[in-house]
TORDO-14557 format. One line per 10 residues: number of its first residue (from 1); for each residue x, y, z of N, C-alpha, C. Coordinates in steps of 0.05 Angstrom, whole numbers, plus 5000, padded with zeros to 4 digits. Layout:
! residues N
NUM) X Y Z X Y Z X Y Z | ...
! end
This chain:
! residues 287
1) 5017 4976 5000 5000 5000 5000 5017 5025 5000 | 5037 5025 5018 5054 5053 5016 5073 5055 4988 | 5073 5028 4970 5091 5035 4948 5070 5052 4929 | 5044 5041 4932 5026 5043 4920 5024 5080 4923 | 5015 5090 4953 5019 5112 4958 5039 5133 4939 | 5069 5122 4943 5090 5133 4938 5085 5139 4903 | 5083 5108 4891 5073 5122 4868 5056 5136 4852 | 5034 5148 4869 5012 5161 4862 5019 5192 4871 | 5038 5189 4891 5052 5218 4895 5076 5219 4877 | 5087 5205 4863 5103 5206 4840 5093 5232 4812
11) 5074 5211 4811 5055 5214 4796 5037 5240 4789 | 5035 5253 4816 5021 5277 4818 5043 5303 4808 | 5062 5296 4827 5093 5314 4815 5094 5308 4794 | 5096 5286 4779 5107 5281 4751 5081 5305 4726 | 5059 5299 4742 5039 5310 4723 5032 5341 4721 | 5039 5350 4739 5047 5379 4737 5072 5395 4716 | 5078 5375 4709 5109 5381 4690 5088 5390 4658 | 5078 5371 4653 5053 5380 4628 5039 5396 4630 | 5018 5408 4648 5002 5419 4661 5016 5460 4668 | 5038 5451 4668 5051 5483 4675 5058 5493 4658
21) 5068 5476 4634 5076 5501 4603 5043 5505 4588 | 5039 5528 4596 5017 5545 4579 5018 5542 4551 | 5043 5556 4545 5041 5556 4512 5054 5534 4503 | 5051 5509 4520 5057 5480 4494 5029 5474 4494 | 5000 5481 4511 4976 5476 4511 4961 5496 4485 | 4974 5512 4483 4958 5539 4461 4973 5535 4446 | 4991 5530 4433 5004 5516 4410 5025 5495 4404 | 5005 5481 4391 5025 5447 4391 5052 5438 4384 | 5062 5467 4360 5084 5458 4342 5105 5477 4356 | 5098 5497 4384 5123 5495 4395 5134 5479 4417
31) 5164 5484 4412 5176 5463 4430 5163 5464 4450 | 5169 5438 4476 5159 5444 4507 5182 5424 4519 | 5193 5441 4534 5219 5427 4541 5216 5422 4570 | 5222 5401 4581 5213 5390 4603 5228 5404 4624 | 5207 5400 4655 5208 5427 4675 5242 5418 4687 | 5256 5435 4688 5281 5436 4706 5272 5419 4737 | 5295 5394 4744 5298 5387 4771 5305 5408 4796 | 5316 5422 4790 5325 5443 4807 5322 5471 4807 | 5310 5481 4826 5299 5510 4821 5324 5523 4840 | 5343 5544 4837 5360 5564 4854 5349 5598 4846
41) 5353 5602 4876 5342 5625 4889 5375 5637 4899 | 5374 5662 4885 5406 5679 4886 5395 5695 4913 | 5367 5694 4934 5370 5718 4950 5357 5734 4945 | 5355 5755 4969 5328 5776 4977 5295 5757 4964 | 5294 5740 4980 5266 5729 4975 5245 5747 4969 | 5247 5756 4997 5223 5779 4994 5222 5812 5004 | 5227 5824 4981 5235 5854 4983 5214 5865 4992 | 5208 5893 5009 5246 5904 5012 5251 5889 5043 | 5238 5868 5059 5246 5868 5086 5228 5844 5088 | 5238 5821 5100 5234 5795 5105 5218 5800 5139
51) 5192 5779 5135 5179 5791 5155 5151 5759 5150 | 5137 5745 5159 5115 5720 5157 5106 5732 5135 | 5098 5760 5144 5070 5762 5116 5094 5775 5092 | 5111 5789 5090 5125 5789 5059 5129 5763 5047 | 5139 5745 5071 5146 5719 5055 5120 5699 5042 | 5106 5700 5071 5082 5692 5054 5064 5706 5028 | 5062 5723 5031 5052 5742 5003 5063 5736 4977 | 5088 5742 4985 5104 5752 4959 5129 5733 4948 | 5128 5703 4970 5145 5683 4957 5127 5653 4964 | 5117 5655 4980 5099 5624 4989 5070 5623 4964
61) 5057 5646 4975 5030 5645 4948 5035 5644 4920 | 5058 5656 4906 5060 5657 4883 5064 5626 4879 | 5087 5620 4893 5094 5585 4885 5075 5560 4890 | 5058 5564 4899 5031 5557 4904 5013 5553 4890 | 5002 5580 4875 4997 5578 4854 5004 5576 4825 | 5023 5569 4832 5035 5562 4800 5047 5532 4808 | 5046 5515 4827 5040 5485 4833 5035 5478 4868 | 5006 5467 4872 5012 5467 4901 5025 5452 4910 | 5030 5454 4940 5037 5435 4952 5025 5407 4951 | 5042 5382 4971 5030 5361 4971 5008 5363 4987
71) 4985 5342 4983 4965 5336 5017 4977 5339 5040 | 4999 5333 5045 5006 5318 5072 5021 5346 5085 | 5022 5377 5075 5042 5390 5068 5019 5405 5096 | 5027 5424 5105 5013 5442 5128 5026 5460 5124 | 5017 5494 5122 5038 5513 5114 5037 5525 5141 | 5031 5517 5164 5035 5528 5195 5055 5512 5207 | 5070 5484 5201 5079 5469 5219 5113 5468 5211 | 5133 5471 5225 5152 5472 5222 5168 5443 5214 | 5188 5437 5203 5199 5408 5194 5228 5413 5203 | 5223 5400 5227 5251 5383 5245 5278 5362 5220
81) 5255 5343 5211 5273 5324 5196 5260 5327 5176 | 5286 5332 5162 5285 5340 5130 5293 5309 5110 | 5282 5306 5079 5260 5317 5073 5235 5304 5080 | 5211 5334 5071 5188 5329 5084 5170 5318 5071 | 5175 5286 5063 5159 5276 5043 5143 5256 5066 | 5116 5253 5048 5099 5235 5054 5107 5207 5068 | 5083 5200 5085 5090 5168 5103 5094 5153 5084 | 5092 5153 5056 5088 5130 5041 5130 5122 5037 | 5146 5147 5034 5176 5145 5031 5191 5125 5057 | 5170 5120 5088 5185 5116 5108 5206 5126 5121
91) 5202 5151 5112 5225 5167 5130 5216 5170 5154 | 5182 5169 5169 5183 5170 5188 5185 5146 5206 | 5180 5127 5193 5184 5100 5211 5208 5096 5217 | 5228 5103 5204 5256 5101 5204 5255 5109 5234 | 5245 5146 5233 5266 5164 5255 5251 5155 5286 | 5225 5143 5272 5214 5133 5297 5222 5103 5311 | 5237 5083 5290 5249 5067 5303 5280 5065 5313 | 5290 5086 5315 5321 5105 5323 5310 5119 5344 | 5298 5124 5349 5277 5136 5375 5284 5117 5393 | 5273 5097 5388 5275 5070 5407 5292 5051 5408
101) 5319 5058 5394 5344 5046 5392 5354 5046 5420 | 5380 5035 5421 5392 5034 5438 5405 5065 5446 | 5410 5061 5471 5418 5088 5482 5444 5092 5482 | 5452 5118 5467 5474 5124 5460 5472 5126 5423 | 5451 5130 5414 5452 5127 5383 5455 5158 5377 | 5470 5162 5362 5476 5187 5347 5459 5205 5336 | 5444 5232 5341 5429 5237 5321 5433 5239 5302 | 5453 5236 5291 5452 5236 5264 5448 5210 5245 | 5440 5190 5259 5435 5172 5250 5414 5163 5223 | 5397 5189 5232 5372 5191 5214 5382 5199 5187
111) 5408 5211 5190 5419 5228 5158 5420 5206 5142 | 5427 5170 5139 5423 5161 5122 5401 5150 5121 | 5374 5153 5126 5338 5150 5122 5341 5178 5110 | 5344 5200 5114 5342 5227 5104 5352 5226 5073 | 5377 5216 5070 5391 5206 5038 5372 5187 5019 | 5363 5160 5032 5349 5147 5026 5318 5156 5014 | 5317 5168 5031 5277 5184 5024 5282 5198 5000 | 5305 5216 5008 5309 5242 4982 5318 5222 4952 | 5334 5199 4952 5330 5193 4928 5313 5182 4922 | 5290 5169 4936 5274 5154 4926 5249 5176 4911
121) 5256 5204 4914 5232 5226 4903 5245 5242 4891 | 5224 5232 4856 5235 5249 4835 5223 5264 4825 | 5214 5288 4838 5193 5309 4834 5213 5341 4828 | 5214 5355 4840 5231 5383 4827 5237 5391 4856 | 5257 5402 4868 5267 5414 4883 5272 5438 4886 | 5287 5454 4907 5291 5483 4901 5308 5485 4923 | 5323 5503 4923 5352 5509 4936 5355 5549 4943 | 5359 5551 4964 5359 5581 4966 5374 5591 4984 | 5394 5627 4968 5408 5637 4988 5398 5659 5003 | 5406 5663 5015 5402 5692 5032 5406 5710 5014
131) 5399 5740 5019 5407 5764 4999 5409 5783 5033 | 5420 5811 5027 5424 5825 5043 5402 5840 5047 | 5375 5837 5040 5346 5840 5055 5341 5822 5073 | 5343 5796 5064 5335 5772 5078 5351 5771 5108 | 5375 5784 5110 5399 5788 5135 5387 5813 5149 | 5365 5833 5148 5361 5848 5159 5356 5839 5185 | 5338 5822 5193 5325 5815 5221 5341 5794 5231 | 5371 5793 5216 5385 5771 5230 5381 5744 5218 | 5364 5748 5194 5365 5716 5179 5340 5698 5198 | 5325 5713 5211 5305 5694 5233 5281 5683 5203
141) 5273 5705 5196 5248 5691 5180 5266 5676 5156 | 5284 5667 5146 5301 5656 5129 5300 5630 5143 | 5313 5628 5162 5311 5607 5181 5288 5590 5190 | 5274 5611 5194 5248 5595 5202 5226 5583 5175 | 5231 5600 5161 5210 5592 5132 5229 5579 5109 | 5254 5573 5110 5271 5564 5079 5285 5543 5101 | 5291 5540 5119 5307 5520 5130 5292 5508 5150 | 5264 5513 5157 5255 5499 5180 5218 5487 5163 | 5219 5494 5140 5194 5491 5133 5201 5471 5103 | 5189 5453 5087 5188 5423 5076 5185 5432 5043
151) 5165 5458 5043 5164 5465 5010 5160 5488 5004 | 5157 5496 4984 5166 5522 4975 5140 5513 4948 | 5116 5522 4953 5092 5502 4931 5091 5478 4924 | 5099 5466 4899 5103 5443 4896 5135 5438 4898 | 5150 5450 4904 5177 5438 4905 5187 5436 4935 | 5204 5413 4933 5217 5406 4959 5240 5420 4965 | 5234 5433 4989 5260 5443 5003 5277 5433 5024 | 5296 5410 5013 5308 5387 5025 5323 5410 5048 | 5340 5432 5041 5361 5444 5057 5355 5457 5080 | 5379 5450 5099 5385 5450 5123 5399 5481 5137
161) 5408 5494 5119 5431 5517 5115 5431 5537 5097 | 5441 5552 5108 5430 5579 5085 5452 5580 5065 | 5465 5556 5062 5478 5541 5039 5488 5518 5035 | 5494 5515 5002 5487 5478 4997 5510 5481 4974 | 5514 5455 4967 5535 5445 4949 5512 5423 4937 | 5509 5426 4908 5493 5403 4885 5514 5385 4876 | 5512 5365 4872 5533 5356 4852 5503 5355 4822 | 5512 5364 4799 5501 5363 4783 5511 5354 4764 | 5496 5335 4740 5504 5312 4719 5528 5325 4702 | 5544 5308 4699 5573 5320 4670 5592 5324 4687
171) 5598 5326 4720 5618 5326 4723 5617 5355 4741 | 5594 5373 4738 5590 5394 4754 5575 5396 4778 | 5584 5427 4793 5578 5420 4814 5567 5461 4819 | 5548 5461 4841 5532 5481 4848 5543 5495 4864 | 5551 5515 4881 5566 5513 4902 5533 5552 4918 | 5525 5543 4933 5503 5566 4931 5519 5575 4965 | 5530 5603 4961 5546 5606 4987 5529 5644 5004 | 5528 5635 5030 5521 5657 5041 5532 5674 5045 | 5537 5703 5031 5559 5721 5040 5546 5746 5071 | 5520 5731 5082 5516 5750 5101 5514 5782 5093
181) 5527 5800 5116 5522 5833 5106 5557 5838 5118 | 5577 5820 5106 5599 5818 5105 5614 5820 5079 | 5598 5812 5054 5609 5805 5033 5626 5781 5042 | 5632 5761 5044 5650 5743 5049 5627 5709 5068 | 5645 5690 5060 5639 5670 5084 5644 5666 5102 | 5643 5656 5125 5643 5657 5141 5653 5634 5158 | 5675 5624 5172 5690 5602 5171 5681 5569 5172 | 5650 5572 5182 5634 5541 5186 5632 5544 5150 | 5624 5557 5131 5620 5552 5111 5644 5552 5093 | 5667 5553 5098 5690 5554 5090 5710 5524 5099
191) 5695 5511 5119 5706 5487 5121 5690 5472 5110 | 5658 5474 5106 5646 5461 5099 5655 5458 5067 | 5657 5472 5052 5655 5476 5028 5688 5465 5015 | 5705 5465 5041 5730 5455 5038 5731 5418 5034 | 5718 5419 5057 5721 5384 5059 5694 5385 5024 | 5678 5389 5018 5661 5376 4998 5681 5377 4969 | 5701 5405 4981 5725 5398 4946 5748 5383 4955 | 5755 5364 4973 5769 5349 4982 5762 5326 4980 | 5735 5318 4979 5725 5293 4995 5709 5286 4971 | 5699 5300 4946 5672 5293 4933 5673 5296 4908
201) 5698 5321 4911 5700 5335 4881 5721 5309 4859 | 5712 5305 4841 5725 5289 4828 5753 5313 4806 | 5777 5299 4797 5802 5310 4792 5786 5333 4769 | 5764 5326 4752 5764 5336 4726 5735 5344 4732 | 5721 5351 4754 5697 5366 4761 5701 5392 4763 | 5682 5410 4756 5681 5441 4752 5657 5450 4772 | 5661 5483 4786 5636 5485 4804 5630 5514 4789 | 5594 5512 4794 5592 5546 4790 5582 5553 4817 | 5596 5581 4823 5586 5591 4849 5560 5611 4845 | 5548 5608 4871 5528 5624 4863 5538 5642 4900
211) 5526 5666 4883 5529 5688 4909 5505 5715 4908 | 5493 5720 4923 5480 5745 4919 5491 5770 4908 | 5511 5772 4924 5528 5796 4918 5552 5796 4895 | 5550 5816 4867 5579 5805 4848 5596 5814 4867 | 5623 5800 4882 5634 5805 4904 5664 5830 4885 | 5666 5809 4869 5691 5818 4842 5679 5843 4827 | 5657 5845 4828 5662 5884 4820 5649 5900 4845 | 5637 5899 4868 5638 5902 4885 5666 5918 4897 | 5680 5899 4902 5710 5899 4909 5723 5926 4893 | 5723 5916 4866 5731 5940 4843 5712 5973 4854
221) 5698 5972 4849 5685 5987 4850 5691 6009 4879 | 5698 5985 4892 5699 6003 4923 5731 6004 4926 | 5747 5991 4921 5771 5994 4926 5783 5979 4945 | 5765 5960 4955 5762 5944 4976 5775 5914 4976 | 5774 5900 4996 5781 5870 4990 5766 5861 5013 | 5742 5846 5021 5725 5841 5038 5721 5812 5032 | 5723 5799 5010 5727 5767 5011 5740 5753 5009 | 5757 5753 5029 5790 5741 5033 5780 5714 5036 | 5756 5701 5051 5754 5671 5055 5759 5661 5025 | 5726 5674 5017 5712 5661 4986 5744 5668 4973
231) 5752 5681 4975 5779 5685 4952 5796 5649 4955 | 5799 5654 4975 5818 5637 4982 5810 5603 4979 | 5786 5598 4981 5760 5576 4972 5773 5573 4942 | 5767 5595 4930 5771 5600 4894 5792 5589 4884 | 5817 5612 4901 5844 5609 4887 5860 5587 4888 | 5855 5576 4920 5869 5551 4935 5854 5528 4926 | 5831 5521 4948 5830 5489 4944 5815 5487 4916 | 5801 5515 4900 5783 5499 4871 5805 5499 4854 | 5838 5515 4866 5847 5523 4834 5836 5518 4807 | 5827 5532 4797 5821 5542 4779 5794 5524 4761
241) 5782 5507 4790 5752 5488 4774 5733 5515 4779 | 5731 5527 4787 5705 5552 4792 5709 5568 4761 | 5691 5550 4747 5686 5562 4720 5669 5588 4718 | 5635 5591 4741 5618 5608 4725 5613 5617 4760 | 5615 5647 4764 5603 5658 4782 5576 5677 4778 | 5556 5663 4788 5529 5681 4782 5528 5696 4808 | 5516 5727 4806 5514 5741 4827 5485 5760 4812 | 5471 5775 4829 5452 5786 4828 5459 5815 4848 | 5437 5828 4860 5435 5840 4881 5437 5873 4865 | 5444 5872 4841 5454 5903 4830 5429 5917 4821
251) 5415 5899 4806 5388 5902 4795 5391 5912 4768 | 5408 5903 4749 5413 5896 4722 5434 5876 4714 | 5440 5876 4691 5450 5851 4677 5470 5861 4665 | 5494 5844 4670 5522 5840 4655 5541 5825 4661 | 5549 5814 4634 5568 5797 4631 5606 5792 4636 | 5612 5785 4652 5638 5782 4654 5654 5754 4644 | 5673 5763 4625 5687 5731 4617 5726 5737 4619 | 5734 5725 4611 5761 5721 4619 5778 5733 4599 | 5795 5754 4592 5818 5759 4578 5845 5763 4575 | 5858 5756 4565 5888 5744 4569 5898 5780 4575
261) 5926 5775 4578 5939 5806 4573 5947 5813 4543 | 5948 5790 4528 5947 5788 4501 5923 5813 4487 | 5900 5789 4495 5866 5804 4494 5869 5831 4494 | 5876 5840 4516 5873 5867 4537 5880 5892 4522 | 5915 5875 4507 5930 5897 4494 5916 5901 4465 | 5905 5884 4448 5898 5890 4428 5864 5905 4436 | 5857 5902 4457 5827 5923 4459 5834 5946 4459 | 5856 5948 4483 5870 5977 4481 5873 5994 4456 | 5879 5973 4431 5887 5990 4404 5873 5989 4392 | 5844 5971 4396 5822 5985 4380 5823 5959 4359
271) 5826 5937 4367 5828 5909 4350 5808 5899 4361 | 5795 5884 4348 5771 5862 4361 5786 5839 4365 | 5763 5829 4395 5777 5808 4396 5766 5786 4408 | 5764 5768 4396 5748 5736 4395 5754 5724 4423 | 5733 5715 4433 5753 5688 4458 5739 5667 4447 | 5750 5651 4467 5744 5617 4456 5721 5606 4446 | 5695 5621 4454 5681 5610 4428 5668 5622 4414 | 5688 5635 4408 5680 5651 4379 5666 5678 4384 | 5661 5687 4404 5649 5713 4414 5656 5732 4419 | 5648 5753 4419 5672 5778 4429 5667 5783 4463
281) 5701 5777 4467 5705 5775 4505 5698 5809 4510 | 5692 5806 4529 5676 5831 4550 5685 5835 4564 | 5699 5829 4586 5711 5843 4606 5732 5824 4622 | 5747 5826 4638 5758 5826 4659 5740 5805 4677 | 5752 5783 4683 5746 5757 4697 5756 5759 4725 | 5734 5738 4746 5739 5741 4771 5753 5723 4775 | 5771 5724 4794 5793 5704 4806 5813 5703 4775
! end
């Protein structure tokens, strides 16, 4: 009966993937390209100041309505043990028979039922950082609603921390880091993120970082140097796998890519000039 369950909540996730592109429903002969596994959130959830009702208003209802949550889902009750999928996964029989283990059992025992549940559910996820709105009140409603609560509409919000490392298919990897109202990380997230490129990262794996803040024109801009950890994350243990840094927080759009001193000198003189694939390089690269 609970496989039975499990697959009928499969099922319901799975069927929302058809159901959400509009225009593959209003016209047939364009493409409809199937919904992304992973949803990331760069920060400031909910502008201008994180507070129950901004978040609820203006980041819980929208996602809601555009897929709800599961049945089993309560948008009042907080989630201890993550993720917060249905009795049918047995994640709770697990943590309830570790309850009654022998004395002296680890809590953390539950983290491999927690591993277990999460692969067995292949529905869409979502992952999210802080922004420097979200840090106004101290990161409390961040905490309490993105790390203490199970979904975010129809997607599961497995995370524990107001940052995560993905490993993602081809060899890449996510790296979503909190820079606080420091610009920089902060040393629990700087060991954390150490041991996962020590311990996980394979020789020929690449990461993109994600950060609220562009920290690298930031820096420029101010004259400053305020991310000595993240630098040192970058320069030291990724040498040189941190291919793509996405940042937000400016409130427009632009591109930074990498140019030699070669590059540099012929811009200077008014030569165009190609980078590697075939495009014309733009600016000055971070790290």
């Amino acid at each position: 009966e609970q496989e039975q369950q499990k697959q009928q909540f499969q099922a319901t996730a799975q069927g929302h993937q058809s159901s959400s592109n509009l225009f593959g429903q209003q016209q047939q002969q364009q493409l409809q390209l199937p919904r992304g596994e992973v949803l990331l959130i760069g920060g400031d959830l909910a502008y201008p100041n994180p507070s129950r009702d901004t978040y609820e208003q203006r980041l819980f209802v929208p996602f809601q309505e555009a897929m709800p949550p599961p049945p089993h889902y309560h948008p009042g009750r907080l989630c201890v043990h993550k993720p917060d999928l249905p009795p049918a996964f047995g994640l709770q029989e697990t943590l309830a028979a570790s309850r009654s283990g022998p004395v002296g059992l680890s809590p953390r025992s539950s983290r491999y039922a927690s591993v277990a549940a999460l692969r067995g559910y292949t529905g869409p996820n979502v992952f999210a950082i802080p922004g420097n709105h979200d840090w106004i009140d101290g990161l409390e409603t961040f905490i309490k609603h993105i790390m203490h609560k199970g979904w975010l509409g129809g997607w599961l919000m497995p995370q524990e921390k107001s940052y995560f490392a993905l490993r993602l298919p081809a060899g890449w990897w996510v790296f979503g880091l909190d820079l606080a109202l420091v610009g920089d990380i902060d040393m629990c997230q700087y060991r954390y993120f150490a041991n996962v490129v020590e311990r996980r990262l394979g020789p020929a794996d690449n990461v993109i970082i994600i950060t609220h803040e562009p920290t690298w024109l930031l820096e420029w801009f101010w004259a400053s140097s305020s991310s000595s950890n993240l630098r040192q994350l970058v320069r030291g243990h990724l040498r040189g796998r941190a291919r793509v840094h996405l940042a937000g927080d400016l409130h427009f759009y632009m591109r930074h890519s990498y140019t030699s001193n070669k590059q540099q000198q012929q811009q200077q003189q008014g030569q165009p000039v190609a980078d590697e694939s075939g495009g014309q390089a733009t600016a000055a690269a971070y790290a």
